[in-house]
C-alpha positions in Angstrom: -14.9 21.6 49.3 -12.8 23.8 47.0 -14.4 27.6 46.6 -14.2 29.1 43.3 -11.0 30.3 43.3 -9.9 27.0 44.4 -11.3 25.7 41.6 -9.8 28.1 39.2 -5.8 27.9 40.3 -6.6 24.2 40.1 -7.5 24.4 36.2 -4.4 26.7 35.6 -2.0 24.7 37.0 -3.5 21.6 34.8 -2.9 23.8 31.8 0.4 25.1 32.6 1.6 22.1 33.0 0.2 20.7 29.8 2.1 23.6 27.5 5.2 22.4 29.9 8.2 21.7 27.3 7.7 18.1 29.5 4.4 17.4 28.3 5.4 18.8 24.2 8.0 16.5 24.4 6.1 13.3 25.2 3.3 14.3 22.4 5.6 15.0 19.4 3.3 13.5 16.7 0.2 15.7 17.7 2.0 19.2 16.4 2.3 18.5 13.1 -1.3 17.1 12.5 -3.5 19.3 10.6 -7.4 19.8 11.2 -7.7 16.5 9.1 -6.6 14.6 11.2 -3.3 13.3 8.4 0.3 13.9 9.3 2.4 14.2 6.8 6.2 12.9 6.2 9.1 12.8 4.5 10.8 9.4 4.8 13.9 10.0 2.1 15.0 13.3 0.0 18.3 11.7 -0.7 18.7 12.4 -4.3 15.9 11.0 -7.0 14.1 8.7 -4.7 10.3 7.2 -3.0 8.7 5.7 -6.8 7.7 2.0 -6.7 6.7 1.8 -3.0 5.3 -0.9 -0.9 4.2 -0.4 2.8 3.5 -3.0 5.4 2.5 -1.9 9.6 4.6 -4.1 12.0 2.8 -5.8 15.1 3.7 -2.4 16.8 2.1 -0.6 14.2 5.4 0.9 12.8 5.9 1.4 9.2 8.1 -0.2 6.7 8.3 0.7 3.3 10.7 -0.6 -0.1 11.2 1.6 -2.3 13.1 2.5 -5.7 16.5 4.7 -5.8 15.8 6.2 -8.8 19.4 8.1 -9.2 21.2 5.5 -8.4 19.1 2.1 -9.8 18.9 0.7 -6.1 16.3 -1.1 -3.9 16.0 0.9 -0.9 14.1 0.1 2.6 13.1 2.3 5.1 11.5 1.2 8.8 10.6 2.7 11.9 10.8 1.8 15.1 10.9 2.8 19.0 14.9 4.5 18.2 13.6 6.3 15.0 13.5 6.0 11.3 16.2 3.9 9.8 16.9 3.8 5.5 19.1 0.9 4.2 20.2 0.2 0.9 19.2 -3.6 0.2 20.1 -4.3 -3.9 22.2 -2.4 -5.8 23.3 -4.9 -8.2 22.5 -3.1 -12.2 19.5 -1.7 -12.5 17.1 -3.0 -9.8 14.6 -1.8 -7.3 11.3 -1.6 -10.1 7.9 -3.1 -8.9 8.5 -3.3 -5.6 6.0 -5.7 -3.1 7.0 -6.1 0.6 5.3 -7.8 3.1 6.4 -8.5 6.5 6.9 -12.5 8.3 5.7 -13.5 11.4 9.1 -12.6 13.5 8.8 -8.4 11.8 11.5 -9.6 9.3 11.1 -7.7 5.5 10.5 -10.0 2.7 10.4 -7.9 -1.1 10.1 -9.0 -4.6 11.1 -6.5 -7.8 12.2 -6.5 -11.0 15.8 -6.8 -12.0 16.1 -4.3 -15.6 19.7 -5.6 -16.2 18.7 -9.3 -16.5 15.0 -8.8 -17.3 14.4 -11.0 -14.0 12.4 -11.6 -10.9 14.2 -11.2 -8.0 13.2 -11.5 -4.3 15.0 -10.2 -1.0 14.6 -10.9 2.5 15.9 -9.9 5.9 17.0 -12.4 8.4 18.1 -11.9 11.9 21.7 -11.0 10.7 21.5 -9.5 6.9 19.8 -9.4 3.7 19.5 -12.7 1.5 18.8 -11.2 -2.5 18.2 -14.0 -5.1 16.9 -14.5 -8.8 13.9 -16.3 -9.0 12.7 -16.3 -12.6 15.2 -15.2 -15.5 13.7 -17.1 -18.0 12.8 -14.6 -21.3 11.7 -11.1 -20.0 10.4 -11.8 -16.8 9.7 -9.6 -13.2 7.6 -6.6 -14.4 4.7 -5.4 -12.0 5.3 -7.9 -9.0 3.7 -8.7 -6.2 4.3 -10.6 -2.8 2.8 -12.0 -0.1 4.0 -14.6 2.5 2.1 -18.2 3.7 1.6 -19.3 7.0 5.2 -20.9 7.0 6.6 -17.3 6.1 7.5 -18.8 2.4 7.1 -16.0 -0.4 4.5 -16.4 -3.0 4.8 -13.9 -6.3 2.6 -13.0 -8.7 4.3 -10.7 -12.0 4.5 -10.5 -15.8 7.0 -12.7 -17.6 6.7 -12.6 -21.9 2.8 -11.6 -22.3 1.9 -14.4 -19.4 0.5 -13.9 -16.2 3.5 -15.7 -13.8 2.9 -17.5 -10.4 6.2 -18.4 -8.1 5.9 -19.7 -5.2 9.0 -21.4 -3.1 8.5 -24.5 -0.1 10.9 -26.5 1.4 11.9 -28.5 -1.8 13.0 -24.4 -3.7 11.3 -22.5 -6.2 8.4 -23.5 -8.2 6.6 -21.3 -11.8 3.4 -21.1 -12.9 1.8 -20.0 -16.0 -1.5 -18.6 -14.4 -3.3 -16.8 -18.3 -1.2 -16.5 -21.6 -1.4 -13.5 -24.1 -1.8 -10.8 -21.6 0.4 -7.5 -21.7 2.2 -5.9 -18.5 1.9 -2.1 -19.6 1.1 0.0 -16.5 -0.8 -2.9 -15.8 0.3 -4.5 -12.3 -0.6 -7.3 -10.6 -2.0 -7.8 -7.0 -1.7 -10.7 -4.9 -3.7 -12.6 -1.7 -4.1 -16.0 -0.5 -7.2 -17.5 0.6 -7.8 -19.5 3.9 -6.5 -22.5 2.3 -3.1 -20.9 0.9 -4.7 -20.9 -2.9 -3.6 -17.7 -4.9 -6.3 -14.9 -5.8 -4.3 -12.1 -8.3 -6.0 -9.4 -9.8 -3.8 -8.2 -13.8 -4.3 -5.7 -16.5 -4.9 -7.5 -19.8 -3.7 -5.2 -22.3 -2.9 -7.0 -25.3 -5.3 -7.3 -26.6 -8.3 -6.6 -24.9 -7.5 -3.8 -22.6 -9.7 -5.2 -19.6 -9.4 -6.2 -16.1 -9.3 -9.7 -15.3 -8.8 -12.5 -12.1 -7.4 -15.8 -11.7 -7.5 -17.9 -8.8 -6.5 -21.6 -7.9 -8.1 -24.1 -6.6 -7.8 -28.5 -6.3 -8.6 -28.6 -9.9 -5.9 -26.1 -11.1 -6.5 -22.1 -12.5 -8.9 -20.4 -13.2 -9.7 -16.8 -15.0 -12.4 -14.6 -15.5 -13.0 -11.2 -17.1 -14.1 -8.5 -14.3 -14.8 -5.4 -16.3 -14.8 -4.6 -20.1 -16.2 -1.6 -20.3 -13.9 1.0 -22.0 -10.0 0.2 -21.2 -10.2 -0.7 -17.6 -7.9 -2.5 -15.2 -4.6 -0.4 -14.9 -3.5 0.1 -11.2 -5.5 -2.5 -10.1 -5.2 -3.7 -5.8 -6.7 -6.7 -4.8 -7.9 -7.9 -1.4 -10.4 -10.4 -0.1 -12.5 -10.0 2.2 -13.7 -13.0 5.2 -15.6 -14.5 3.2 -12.8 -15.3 0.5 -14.3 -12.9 -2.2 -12.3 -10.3 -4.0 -12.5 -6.7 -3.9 -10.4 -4.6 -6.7 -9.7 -1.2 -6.7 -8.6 -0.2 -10.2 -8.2 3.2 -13.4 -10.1 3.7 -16.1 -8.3 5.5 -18.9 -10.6 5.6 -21.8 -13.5 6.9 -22.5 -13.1 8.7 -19.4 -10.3 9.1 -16.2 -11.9 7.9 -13.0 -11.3 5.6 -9.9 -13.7 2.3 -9.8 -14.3 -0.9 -7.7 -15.1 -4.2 -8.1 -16.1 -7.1 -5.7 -17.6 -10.5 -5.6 -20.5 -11.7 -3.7 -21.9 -15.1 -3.8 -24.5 -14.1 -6.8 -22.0 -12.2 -8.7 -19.0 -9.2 -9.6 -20.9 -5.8 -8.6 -18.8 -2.7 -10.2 -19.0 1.0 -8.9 -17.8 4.1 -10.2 -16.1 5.5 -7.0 -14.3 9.0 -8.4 -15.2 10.1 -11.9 -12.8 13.4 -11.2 -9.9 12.3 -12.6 -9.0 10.1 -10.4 -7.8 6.1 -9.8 -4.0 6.1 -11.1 -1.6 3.9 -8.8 -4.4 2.6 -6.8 -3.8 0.5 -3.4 -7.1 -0.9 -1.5 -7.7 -2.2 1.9 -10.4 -3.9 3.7 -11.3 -2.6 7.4 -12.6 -4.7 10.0 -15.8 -4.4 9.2 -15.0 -5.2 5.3 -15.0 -1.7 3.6 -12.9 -0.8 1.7 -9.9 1.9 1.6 -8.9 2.7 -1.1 -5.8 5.3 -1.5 -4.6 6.4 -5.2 -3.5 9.8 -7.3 -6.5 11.6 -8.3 -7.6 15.5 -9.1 -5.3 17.5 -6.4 -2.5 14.9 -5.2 -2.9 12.0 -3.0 -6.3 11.0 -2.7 -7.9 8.6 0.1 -11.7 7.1 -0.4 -13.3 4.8 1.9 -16.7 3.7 2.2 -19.0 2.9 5.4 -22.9 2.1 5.6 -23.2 6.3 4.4 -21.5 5.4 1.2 -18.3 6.4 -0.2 -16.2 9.3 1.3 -13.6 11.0 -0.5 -10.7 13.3 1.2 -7.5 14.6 -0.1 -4.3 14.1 2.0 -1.7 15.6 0.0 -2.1 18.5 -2.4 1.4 20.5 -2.0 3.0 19.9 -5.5 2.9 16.8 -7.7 2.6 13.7 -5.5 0.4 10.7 -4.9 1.9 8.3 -7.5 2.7 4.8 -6.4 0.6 4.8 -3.2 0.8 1.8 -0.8 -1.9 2.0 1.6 -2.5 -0.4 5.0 -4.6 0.0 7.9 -3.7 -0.2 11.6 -5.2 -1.8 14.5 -8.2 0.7 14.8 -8.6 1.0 11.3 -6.8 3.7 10.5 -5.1 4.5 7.1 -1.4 5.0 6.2 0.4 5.2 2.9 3.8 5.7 1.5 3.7 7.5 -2.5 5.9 9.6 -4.2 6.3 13.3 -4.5 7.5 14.1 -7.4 8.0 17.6 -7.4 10.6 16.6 -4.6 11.4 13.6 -6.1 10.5 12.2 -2.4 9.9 9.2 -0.3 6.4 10.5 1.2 4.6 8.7 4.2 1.3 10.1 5.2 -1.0 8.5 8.2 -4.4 9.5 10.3 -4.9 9.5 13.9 -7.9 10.8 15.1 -6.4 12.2 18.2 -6.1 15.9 18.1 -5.1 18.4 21.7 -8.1 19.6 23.2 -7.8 21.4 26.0 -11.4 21.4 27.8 -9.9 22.8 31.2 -11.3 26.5 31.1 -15.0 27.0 29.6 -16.4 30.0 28.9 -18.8 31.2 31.9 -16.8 28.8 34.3 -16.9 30.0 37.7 
């Protein structure tokens, strides 16, 4: 049996060698977490950089994010992995880099559609095992504005984006590249469009219809072609719209309302009907990215009242928390959710003009060696 003293040098020695410079070194990511629970990065400060982001979580749970060079007109891409943080420059042909979408293939390999300015064109770039692969998918009229990607089962790219007024649908098989006109007569002004595929590989996009109804619509596909339905009307709704869907196959859209008020709102679909809530009514809901967790809520992350904003809902209702307040930032959020859950997104500081990269982790140092009273 160990006496009291025992007992006491024994709870010592476990703290001293927990402040060891050994130990500090092999927790590096718990000293700069705040009481939130956030940490807080800053991927690139190279110049005029970090608008148009897109982030996708490797298998390891590392992050990868493409991103627009502002200063210089370039798509940028930035990863991390077991050796550190790595920044590449992938396009740099004109003016490119706008609207970026990435998602990430079944080997970890980068895939990222975006907007060509020069040409007025779609273009999509991928990584293979030895370098990047850039190529023009739609150059027909003006084309490539407010993209989004996301890869099938056989790691082929699927894109939704604006092209003249239309709502556009590219998708590429073994046979090359195929286009879609998915609605006509819609407008691509801070509008965006937001991709997913179902369980059977049909396309679900959630777009801004601006001219000239100022609403937010949905299309889908199905065996007997497209199909597209008007989700909210009320006011001028449907900018920085996200889409996901959840296991059922219904959609859930996060989304801004600019007009007759500013706030953050959220649609989804059931099997009776669309249901619409009003989640933040401070202005909030500009540059809005949503999630669904395991359990299907949803995460949605977004520039509201304060900077960076993060709002999620469980069976208590919705939760709001703010993750980044120093200076101007939370514009063009990209948010995805690891393994447990757990949020990270990439947005833009613009007081820096920065590459930002915030993520939770609920594990914080506690020390519960030495209690008060303990003998």
């Amino acid at each position: 049996m160990i006496h009291s003293k025992g007992k006491f040098l024994l709870r010592l020695g476990l703290l001293a060698l927990l402040l060891s410079p050994l130990a500090l070194r092999a927790t590096p990511a718990v000293a700069d977490q705040d009481a939130s629970g956030w940490h807080i990065e800053t991927v690139d400060s190279e110049g005029w950089v970090g608008t148009d982001t897109s982030l996708a979580l490797d298998e390891s749970g590392y992050p990868h994010i493409s991103y627009r060079d502002v200063a210089n007109d370039d798509l940028k891409y930035a990863h991390q992995d077991a050796s550190g943080r790595h920044i590449e420059t992938v396009d740099s042909e004109g003016h490119v880099g706008l609207y970026t979408s990435l998602a990430l293939d079944g080997d970890g390999y980068p895939h990222i559609s975006y907007h060509d300015l020069n040409n007025h064109s779609l273009k999509y770039a991928y990584l293979d095992g030895s370098s990047w692969h850039t190529q023009a998918v739609d150059s027909e009229g003006y084309v490539g504005e407010h993209t989004c990607l996301a890869l099938d089962r056989d790691g082929y790219p699927r894109i939704s984006y604006y092209g003249d007024y239309n709502l556009k649908y590219a998708y590429q098989d073994a046979s090359g590249w195929h286009i879609e006109t998915a609605d006509t007569e819609v407008g691509p002004y801070d509008g965006r469009t937001s991709l997913a595929l179902d369980e059977g590989e049909y396309p679900h996009i959630s777009f801004y219809d601006d001219h000239p109804n100022a609403d937010l619509k949905y299309a889908y596909q199905d065996a007997s072609g497209w199909h597209v339905e008007t989700v909210d009307s009320e006011g001028w709704v449907g900018k920085f719209n996200s889409l996901a869907l959840d296991g059922n196959g219904y959609p859930h859209i996060s989304y801004y309302v600019d007009y007759p008020y500013y706030a953050l709102k959220y649609a989804y679909q059931d099997a009776f009907s669309w249901h619409i809530q009003t989640v933040d009514s401070e202005y909030g809901g500009r540059y809005t990215s949503l999630a669904l967790d395991g359990s299907g809520y949803p995460h949605i992350s977004y520039h509201g009242s304060g900077g960076l904003k993060h709002a999620y809902q469980d069976t208590a209702g919705w939760h709001i928390e703010t993750v980044d307040s120093e200076g101007d930032v939370g514009d063009y959020t990209s948010l995805a959710l690891d393994e447990k859950g757990y949020p990270h997104i990439s947005y833009y500081d613009g007081t820096n003009r920065d590459l930002k990269y915030a993520y939770y982790s609920a594990w914080k140092l506690y020390l519960p060696l030495i209690r008060k009273g303990a003998p």
